[in-house]
N, C-alpha and C positions, 0 to 999 in steps of 0.2 A: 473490404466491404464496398460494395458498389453505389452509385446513388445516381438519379438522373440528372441531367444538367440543372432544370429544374430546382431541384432539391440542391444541386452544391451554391446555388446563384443566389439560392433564400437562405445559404445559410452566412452569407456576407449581410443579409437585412437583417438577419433574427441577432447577430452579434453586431449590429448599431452601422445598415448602412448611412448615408446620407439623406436627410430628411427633405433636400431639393432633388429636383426634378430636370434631365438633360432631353432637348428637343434635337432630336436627330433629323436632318432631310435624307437619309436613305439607310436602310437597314446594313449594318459593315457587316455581320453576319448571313450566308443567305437561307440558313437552315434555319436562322431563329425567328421565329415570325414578329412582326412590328407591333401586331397586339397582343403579345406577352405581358403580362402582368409585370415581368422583369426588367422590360426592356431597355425602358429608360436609362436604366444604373449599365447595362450591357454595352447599348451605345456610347454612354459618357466616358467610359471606361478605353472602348476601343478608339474612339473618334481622336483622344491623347496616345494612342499607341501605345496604351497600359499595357491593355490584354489583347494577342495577339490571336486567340484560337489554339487551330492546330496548325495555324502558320502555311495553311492552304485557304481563306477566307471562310473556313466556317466553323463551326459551332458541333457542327454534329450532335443538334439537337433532337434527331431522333435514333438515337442511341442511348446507352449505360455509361457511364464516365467514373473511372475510378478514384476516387481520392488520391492518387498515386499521381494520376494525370493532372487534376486540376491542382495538386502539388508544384506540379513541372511548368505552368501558368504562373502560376503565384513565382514562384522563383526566378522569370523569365522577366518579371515586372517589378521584382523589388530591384533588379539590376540595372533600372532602367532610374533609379532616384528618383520616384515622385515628390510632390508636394501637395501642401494645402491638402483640403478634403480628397483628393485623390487619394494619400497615402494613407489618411486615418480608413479609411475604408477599405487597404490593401493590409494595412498594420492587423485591421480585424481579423481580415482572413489569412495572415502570417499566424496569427495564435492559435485560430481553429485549424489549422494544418501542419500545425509545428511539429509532431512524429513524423508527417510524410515528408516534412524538408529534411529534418535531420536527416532523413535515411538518403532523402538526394544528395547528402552531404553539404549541405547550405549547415556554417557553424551556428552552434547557440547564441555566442557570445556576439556574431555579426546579425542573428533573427533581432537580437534584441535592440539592436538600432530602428527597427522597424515596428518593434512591439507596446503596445501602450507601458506606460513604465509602472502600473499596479493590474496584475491580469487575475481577474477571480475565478476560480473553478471549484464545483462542492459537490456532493453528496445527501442524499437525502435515502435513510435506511430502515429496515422494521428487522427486528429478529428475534427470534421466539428460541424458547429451552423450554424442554420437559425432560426430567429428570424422576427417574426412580431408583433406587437404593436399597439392600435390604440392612438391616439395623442386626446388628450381632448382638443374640437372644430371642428372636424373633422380629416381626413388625417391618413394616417400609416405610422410606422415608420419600416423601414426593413435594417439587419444586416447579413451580412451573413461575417462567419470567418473559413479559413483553419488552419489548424495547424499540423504540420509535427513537431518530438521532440524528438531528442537522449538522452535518460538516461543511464548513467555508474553510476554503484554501486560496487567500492573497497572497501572489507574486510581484515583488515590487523591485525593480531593476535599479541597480543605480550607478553601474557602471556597463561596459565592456566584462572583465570580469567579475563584479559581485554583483548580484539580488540578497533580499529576503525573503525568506520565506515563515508560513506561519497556518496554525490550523485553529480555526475558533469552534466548539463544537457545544451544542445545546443537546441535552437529552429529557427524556418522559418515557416514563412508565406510564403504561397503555394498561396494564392490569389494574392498575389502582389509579388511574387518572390523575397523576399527578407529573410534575413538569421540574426540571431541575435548572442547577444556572444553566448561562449562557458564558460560557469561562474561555480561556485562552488558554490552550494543550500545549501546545508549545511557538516558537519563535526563536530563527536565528538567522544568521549571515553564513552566506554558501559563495567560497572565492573559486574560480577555477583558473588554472592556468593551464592549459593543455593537458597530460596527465596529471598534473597535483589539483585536488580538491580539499578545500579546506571548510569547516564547518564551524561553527563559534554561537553556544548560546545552549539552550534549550532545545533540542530534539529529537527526531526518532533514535531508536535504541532499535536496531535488529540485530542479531547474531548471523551475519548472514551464509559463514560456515556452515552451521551446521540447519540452517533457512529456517530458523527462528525453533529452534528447538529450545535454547535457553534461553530468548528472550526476544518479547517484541513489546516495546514500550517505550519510555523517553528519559532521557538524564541530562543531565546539566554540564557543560564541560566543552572538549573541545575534541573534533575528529580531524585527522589527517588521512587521504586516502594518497595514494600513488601509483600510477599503471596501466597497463590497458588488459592484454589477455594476460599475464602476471601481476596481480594487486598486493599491495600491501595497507593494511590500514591499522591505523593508533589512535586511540584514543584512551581522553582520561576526562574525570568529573565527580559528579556526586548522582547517586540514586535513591530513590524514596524507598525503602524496604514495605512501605505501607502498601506496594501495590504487588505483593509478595503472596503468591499462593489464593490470591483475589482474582474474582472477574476486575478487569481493570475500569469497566464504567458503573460500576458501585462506589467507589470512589469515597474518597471522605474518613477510612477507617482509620482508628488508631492502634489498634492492635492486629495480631495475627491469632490465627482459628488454632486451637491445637487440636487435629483431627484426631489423635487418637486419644483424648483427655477428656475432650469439650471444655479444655478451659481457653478463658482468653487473656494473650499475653501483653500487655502495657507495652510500647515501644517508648525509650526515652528520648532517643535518638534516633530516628528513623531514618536518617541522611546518611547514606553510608558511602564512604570514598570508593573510586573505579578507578582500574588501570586496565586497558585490553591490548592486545595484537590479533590479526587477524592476518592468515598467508592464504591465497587466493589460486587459483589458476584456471582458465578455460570459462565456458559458459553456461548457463541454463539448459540452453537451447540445445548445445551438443553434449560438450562432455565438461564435465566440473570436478574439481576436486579440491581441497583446503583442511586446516588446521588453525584453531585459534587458542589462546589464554585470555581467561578474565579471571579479574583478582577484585573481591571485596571485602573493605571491612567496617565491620563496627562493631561496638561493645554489644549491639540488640540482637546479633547474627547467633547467640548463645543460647536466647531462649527460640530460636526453631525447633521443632520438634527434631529428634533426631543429631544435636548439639549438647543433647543436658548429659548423655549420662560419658561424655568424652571428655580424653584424662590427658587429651594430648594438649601442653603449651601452645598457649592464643592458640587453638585451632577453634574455642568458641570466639572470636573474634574476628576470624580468615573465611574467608570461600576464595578458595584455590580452582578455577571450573576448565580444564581440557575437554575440548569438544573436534570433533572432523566429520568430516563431510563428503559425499559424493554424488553425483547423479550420470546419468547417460540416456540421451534421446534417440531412440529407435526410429530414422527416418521421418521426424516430425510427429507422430503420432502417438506412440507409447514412450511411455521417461518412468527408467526404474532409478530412485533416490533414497540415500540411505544417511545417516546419520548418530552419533555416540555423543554421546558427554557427560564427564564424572568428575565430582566435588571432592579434592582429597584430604579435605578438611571435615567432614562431615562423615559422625557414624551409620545413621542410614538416612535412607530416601535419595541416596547421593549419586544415583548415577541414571538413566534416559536413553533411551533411543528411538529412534523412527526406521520405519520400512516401507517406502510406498509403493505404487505400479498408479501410473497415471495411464487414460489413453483419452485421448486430445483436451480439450479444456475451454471454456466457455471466456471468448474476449468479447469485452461489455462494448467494443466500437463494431462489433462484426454480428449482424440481426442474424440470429439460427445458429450460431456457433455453439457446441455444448461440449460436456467432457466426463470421463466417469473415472470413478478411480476409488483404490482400495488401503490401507494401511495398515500394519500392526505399531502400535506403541508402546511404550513403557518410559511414564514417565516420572521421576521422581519428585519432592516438590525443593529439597536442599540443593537441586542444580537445575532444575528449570523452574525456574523464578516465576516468570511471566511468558509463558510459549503462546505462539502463535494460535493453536488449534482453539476454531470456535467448538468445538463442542467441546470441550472439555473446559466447563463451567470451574472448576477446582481441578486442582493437580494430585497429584500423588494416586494416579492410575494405570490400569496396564488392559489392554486389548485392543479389540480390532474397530475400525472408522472406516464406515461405509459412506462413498459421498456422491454427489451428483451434481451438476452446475448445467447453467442454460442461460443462454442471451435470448431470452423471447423478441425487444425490440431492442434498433440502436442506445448505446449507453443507459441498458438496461441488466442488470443480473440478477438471479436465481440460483439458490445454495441449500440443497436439502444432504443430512447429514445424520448417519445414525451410527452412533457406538454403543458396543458391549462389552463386559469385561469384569474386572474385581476392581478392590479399590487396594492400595498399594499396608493400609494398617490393619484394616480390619478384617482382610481377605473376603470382604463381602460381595455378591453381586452388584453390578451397578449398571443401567441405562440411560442415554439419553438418547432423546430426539432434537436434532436441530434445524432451525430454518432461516431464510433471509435472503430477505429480498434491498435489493438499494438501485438508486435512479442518481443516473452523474449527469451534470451540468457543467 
């Protein structure tokens, strides 16, 4: 994404330049003119040999300047050790450009000597579901849900290698004007040592085999990663089953839905113990491939639908979940990705899959970037717990996901998304409509 100099020089003001003011007697840049609105902080800057330019005395301020570039500044200047209000004002714009150092190769672990030691970044989202359903014997059943959702994400450093991290999230329903807490989703300790990362506390939950076909949410416990282009990761803890077959921001429930009963099942114990592996290989971006195990148990895992009429020893107890994965990028622009995974503990609903065709994809830092892309799924709800896919309000369906995505402005996006299909019990038709929009900060 490109931005004018202009634009990159106010974004060191809008993330907390210096509230004093540097009197220059001659402009160090000779493209940037002295009555800039900027200037002041431009000069201060250069007059210490912070900021050098293009290391040809100017500015090239009648050009485009890429994040990329003013990356290659920032990095030319944290080398240089500032102090005092210098550095808090280079610190700022080390956090607003931390993707583009990383990729200079500048470490995380060495940004963060430069980085304020609590860096907040959040999200502010709307997203809307329509849903219709036909009812087995006639009749349809129709859902329609707003959802309005402030995310806060504090970073707080506290060494070399560890931070924490943590996500506090408020939600309101917009259809019925009402507003819910303001709670704290998760929070943990992230160590890195070169390839080993290590995770400890409260936090996200992706399956990222098979990229979140079985699960995208959070547990409690402890992740180990290892690796660069070969990963390996372990992890163990405990999970909530309450967020089982639910949209995950309804929140609050004590029981599970029995989708082909309509009754609802008591949980006694909804904390159910985890143990995963996960074997890795390759990238997103090109080529990927992997295999994982999750293992759950608890005594509540019996009354899922699909558990009751099963004669096998503690297999109402177990979820046993093999899942793998693949994708491949077709010269940046089209990514065909596929995906399996089956519960062998579970009579039915027990097995999922994904099929997609992407072609490019809408990044919330790049204004106009967009992406379209198609799916088939099938997905069970005894082995995909909690998946990824917003339109699929409830699990335990199968058809096609038509989607659309668009960055209208910088760290802006646009998600319009339509499925159709049956539903996995009652073989009934089922649609939704889905939308969302979100504004990152």
């Amino acid at each position: 994404m490109k931005k004018t100099v202009a634009a990159a020089v106010a974004a060191a003001f809008v993330v907390g330049a210096s509230t004093t003011t540097f009197a220059a007697a001659a402009n160090p840049f000779s493209d940037v003119p002295q009555g800039h609105w900027a200037y002041d902080s431009i000069a201060k800057l250069a007059s210490q040999g912070i900021i050098e330019g293009y290391g040809d005395n100017t500015f090239r301020g009648d050009r485009n300047i890429t994040r990329y570039e003013m990356a290659q500044m920032i990095a030319k200047a944290m080398a240089k050790n500032p102090t005092g209000v210098t550095k808090a004002e280079l610190d700022r714009l080390a956090a607003e450009f931390r993707d583009e150092l990383e990729a200079l190769g500048v470490r995380v672990d060495e940004l963060e000597k430069y980085a304020d030691k609590v860096v907040w970044t959040g999200e502010l989202r709307y997203r809307y579901w329509n849903t219709r359903e036909d009812i087995k014997g006639g009749g349809k059943d129709k859902s329609i849900k707003n959802q309005l959702q402030m995310r806060l994400f504090p970073t707080a450093t506290v060494n070399n290698n560890w931070k924490l991290k943590a996500r506090m999230t408020a939600t309101a329903d917009m259809r019925r004007d009402t507003s819910g807490n303001f709670k704290l989703t998760y929070g943990y300790a992230e160590g890195t040592y070169g390839k080993l990362q290590i995770n400890l506390g409260k936090m996200p939950f992706y399956t990222d085999v098979d990229d979140g076909l079985v699960m995208d949410d959070f547990f409690s416990g402890a992740k180990v990663t290892y690796g660069d282009k070969f990963k390996v990761a372990v992890a163990a803890g405990r999970w909530n089953l309450e967020n089982a077959n639910v949209d995950l921001d309804r929140g609050g429930y004590k029981y599970v839905y029995h989708l082909a009963t309509g009754d609802t099942l008591s949980l006694d114990d909804a904390a159910a113990s985890y143990q995963g592996i996960e074997l890795m290989y390759g990238s997103r971006d090109n080529f990927f491939i992997g295999a994982g195990y999750h293992h759950f148990r608890s005594d509540d895992l019996g009354k899922l639908p699909g558990y009751l009429k099963s004669n096998k020893r503690n297999s109402d107890k177990n979820a046993n979940i093999w899942a793998v994965g693949a994708s491949y990028n077709f010269g940046g622009n089209v990514t065909l990705a596929g995906a399996f995974a089956k519960n062998q503990k579970a009579d039915e609903f027990s097995k999922a899959y994904n099929v997609s065709l992407d072609y490019k994809g809408a990044d919330r830092k790049d204004a106009g970037s967009w992406g379209i892309g198609a799916a088939y799924r099938y997905v069970g709800q005894n082995v995909s717990f909690a998946p990824t896919y917003d339109v699929w309000d409830t699990t335990n369906k199968r058809g096609v996901d038509i989607y659309v995505s668009w960055a209208p402005l910088a760290n802006t996006y646009t998600q319009i998304n339509y499925f159709t299909g049956k539903t996995l019990d009652t073989k009934e038709k089922t649609r939704t409509f889905f939308g969302r929009v979100s504004w990152f900060f």
